[in-house]
C-alpha positions in Angstrom: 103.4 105.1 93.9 105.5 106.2 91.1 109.2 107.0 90.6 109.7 110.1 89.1 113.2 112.4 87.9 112.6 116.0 87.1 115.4 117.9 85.9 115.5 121.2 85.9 113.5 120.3 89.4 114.9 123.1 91.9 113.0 125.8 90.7 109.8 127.1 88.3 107.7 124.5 86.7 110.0 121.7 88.1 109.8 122.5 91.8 105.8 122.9 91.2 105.6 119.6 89.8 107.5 117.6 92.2 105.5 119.2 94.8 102.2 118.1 93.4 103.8 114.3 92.5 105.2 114.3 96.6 101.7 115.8 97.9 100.0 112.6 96.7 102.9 109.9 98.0 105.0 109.8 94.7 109.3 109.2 94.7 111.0 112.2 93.1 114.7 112.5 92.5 115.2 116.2 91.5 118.1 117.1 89.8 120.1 120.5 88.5 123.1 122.6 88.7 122.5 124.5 91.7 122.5 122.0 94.9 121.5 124.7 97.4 118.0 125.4 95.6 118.1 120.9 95.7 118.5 120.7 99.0 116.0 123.3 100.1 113.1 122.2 98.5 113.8 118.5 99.6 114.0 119.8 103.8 110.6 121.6 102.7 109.0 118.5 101.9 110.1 116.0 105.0 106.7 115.9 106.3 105.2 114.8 103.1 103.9 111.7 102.2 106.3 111.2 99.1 110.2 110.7 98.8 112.6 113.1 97.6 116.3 112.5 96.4 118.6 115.8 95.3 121.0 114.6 92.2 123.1 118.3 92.0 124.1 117.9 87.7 124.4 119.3 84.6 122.3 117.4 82.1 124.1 119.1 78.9 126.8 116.3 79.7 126.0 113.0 78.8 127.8 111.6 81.4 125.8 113.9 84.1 122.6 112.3 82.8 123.7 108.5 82.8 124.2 109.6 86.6 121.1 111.0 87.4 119.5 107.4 85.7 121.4 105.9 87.8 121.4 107.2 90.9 117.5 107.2 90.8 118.1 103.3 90.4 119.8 102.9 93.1 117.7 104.8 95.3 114.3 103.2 94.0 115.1 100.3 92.0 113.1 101.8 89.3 112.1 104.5 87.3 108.5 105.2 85.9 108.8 108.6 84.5 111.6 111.1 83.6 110.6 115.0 83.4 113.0 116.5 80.9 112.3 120.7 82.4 116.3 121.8 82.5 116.2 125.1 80.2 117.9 128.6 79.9 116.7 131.2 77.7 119.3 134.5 77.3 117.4 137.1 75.3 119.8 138.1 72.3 119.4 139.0 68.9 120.5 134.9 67.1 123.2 136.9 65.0 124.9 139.0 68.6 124.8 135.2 69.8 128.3 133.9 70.4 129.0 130.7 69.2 129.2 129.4 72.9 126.0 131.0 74.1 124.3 128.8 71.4 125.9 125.6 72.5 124.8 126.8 76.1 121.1 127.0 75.0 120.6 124.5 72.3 122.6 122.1 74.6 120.8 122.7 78.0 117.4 123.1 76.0 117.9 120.2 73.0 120.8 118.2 73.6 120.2 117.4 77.5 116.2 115.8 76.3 118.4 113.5 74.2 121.0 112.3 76.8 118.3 112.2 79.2 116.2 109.6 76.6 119.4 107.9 75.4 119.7 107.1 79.3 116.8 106.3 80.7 115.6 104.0 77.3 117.5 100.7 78.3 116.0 100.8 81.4 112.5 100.8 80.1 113.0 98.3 77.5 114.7 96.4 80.6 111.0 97.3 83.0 109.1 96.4 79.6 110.7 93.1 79.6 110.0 92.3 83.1 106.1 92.9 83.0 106.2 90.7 79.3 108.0 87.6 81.5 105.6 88.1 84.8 102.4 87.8 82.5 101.3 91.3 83.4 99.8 93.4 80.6 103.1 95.5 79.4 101.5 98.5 78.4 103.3 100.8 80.1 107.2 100.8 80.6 107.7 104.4 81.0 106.7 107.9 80.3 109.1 110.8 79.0 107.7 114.5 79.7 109.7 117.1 77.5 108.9 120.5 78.7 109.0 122.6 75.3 107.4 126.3 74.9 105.1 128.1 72.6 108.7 129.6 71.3 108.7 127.2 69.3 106.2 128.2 66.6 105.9 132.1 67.5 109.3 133.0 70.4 109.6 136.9 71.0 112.3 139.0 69.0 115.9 137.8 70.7 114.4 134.2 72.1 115.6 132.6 68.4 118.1 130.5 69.8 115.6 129.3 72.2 112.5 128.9 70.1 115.1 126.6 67.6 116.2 124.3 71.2 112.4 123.8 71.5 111.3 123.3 67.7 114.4 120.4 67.9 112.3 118.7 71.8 109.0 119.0 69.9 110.4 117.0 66.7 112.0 114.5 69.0 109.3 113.9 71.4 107.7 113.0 68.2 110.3 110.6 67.0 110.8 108.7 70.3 107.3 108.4 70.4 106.8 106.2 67.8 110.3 104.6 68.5 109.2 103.4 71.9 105.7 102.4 71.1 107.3 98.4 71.0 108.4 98.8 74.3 105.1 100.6 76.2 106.8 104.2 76.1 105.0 107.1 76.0 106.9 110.3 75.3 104.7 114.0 75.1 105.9 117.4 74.8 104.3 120.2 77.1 104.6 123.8 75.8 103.3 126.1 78.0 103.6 130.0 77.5 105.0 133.0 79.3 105.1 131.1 83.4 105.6 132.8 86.2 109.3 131.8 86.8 112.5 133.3 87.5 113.6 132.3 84.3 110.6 134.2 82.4 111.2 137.3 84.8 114.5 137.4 83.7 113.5 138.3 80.2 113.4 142.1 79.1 109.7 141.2 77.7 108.5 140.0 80.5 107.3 143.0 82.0 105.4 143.7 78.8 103.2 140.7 79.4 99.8 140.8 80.7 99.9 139.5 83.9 96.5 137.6 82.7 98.7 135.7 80.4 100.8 134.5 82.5 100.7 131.0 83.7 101.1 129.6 87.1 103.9 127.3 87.7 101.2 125.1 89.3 98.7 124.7 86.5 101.0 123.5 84.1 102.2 121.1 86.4 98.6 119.9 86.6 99.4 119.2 82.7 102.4 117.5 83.2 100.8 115.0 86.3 98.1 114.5 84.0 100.2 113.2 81.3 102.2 110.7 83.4 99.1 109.3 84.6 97.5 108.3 81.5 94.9 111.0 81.4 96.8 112.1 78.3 97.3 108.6 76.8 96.5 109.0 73.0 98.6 112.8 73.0 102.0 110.5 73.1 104.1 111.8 70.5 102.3 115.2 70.4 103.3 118.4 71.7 100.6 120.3 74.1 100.7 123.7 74.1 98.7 125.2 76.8 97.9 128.5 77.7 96.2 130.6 80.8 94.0 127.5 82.1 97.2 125.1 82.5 95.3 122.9 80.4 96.3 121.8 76.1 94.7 124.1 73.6 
């Protein structure tokens, strides 16, 4: 049984994913900015054989994701993986942009992956720790999942901003990677393409889209299950970029 936060977890690729992680008997503390959406997918899942926890936040303030951390601490006690999935994308030519709707991406796309790690990174070195003193192998003290998007090496005309917020997650997955190989953290990007999310219906494009190339919400959070568990191991640091099968390229 594993403890799990998703942010960005009320909706899309999050909801799917805590779904799957609750189906099998997982914890999952899923937290965003809209409560309602929270709430409703936690009464959908009373009967399941996992635990759910709603965390209502904004995770482009620091001080929104040090709560998140800890409020999954005191619920569980511990925390085995953290699913970085919060993300807007407002379809704009990068020069109409106004200097505040580029904070609002590049901070709910970039910055929040980086409060989220800043956060959650004492308490693995903290869990890593712990399994060195009690003798047990300490080869795993945590797993970080950015959720990036194949914007970031070829994003549609007016997704700039966005495609930039995801270049910046793929680069730091990479960083933290090798940062928290000492302490038994793993850390992978997963860039999936067009989903079929409210978020990518949104988009003036999306209707141009083959519905052939879009991805279910489910397959890619086959990807991201995958990954925590250890099927994905040797990827950490890499960024996964998977298309109509949900599975890496």
């Amino acid at each position: 049984m594993k403890v799990v936060i998703i942010t960005g977890g009320g909706s899309g690729i999050g909801a799917a994913t805590a779904q799957k992680l609750l189906a099998r008997g997982d914890c999952v503390l899923i937290a965003g900015r809209d409560g309602a959406k929270l709430n409703a997918l936690a009464s959908a899942h009373t009967a399941s054989p996992g635990d759910i926890s709603c965390c209502p936040a904004d995770v482009s303030k620091p001080e929104d994701a040090m709560r998140i951390i800890n409020s999954a601490l005191q619920w569980k006690g511990r925390i085995d993986a953290v699913i970085n999935g919060a993300g807007v994308a407002p379809m704009l030519p990068t020069c109409d942009l106004t200097p505040e709707q580029w904070r609002e991406i590049i901070d709910t796309n970039l910055s929040s992956v980086f409060y989220m790690t800043r956060a959650i990174w004492p308490v693995f070195r903290k869990q890593f720790a712990a399994l060195k003193e009690s003798g047990k192998p300490p080869e795993e003290a945590g797993v970080i999942i950015n959720i990036s998007s194949q914007a970031a090496r070829d994003p549609f005309a007016g997704l700039g901003a966005y495609g930039a917020a995801k270049a910046g997650v793929n680069l730091l997955t990479q960083a933290t990677a090798r940062e928290g190989r000492e302490i038994g953290v793993r850390v992978i990007a997963i860039a999936p393409g067009a989903v079929d999310t409210l978020m990518f219906h949104s988009l003036p494009i999306a209707s141009k889209v083959p519905a052939r190339d879009i991805l279910n919400p489910t397959s890619v959070a086959d990807t991201i299950v995958a990954a925590i568990d250890g099927a994905l191991r040797h990827a950490s640091g890499e960024t996964l970029y998977i298309r109509r099968n949900g599975f890496p390229d």
